[in-house]
C-alpha positions in Angstrom: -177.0 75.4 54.5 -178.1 72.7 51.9 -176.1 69.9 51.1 -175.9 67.6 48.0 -173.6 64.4 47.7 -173.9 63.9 43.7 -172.2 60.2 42.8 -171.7 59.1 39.6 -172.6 55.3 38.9 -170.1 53.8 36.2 -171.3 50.5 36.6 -175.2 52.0 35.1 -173.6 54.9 32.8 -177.3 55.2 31.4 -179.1 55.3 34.5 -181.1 57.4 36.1 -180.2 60.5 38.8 -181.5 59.1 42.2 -182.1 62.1 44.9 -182.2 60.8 48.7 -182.6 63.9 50.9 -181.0 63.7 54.1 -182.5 66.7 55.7 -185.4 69.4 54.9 -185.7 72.3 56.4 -189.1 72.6 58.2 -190.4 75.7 56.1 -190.0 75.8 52.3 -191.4 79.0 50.7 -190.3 77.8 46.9 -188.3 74.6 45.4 -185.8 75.4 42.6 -186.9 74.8 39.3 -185.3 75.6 35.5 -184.2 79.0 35.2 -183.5 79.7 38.4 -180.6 81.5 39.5 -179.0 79.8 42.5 -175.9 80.2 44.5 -174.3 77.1 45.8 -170.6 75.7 47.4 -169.6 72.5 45.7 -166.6 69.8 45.9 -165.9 67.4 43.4 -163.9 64.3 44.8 -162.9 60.7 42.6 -165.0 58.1 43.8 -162.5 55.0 43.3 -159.8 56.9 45.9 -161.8 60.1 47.2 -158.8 62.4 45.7 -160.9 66.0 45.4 -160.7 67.7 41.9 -162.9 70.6 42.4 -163.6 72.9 45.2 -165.0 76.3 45.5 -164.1 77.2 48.2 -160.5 77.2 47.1 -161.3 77.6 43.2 -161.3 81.3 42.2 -162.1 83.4 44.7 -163.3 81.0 47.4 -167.1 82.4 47.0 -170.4 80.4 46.2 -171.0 79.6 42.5 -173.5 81.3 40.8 -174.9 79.4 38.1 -178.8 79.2 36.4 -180.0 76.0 37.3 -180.8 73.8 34.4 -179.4 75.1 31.7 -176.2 73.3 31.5 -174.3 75.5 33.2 -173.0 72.9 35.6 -172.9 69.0 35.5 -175.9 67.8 34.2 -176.3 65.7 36.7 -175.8 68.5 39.3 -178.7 70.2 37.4 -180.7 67.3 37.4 -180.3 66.7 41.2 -180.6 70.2 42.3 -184.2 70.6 41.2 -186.8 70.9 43.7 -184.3 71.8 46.2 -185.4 74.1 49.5 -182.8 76.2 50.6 -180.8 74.3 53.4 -181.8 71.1 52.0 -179.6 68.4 52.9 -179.2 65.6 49.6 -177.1 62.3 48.5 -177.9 62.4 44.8 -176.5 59.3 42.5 -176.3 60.4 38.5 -175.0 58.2 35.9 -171.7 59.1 34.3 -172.9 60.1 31.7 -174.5 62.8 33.5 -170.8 63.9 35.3 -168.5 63.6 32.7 -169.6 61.5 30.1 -167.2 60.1 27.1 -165.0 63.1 27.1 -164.1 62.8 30.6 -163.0 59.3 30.8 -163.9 59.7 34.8 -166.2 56.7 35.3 -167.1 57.6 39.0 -167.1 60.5 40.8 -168.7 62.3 43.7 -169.5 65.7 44.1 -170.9 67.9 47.2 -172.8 70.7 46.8 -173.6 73.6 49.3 -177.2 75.2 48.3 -176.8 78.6 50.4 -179.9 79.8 52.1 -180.3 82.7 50.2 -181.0 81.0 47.3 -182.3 83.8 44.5 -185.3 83.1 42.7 -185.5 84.9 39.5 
């Protein structure tokens, strides 16, 4: 399974999204890139007391999230951080906040994990 720590920075709300990966799977047949449709797990927790806001594996129907990858269908940030991703790659990826939530959420730091499942779909 992948894995993607997403932080939001409040103290640089203009920054840039910062990807560290933390583990890659040895074989990589294709890297996600805009458009594609992927499946992933991912938790949302406040960064200034780790209090969890969003999970889905509790949200809904406890199943993966499908989503199209770079099309703002998730944070932007979590688009942003998910490219280039191998299925089963492990990430910590830090995205300004106005990349989470920006002015309408009035969440200033966050983090958010995110489960890329191995049979990530390419279309």
């Amino acid at each position: 399974f992948g894995f993607c720590s997403v932080w939001t920075s409040g103290s640089d709300p203009d920054g840039e999204v910062k990807v560290e990966v933390v583990f890659k799977p040895e074989e990589c047949v294709k890297k996600s890139k805009k458009g594609d449709l992927v499946n992933a797990h991912y938790d949302g927790f406040l960064a200034k007391d780790g209090s969890q806001f969003y999970c889905s594996r509790t949200d809904k129907d406890g199943h993966p999230q499908w989503f199209v990858l770079g099309v703002g269908q998730v944070l932007k940030g979590l688009d942003v951080g998910m490219m280039g991703m191998c299925a089963g790659e492990k990430r910590k990826v830090t995205i300004p906040s106005a990349l989470a939530f920006g002015e309408k959420g009035k969440v200033e730091r966050s983090k958010l994990t995110a489960q890329l499942l191995p049979w990530l779909l390419f279309l």
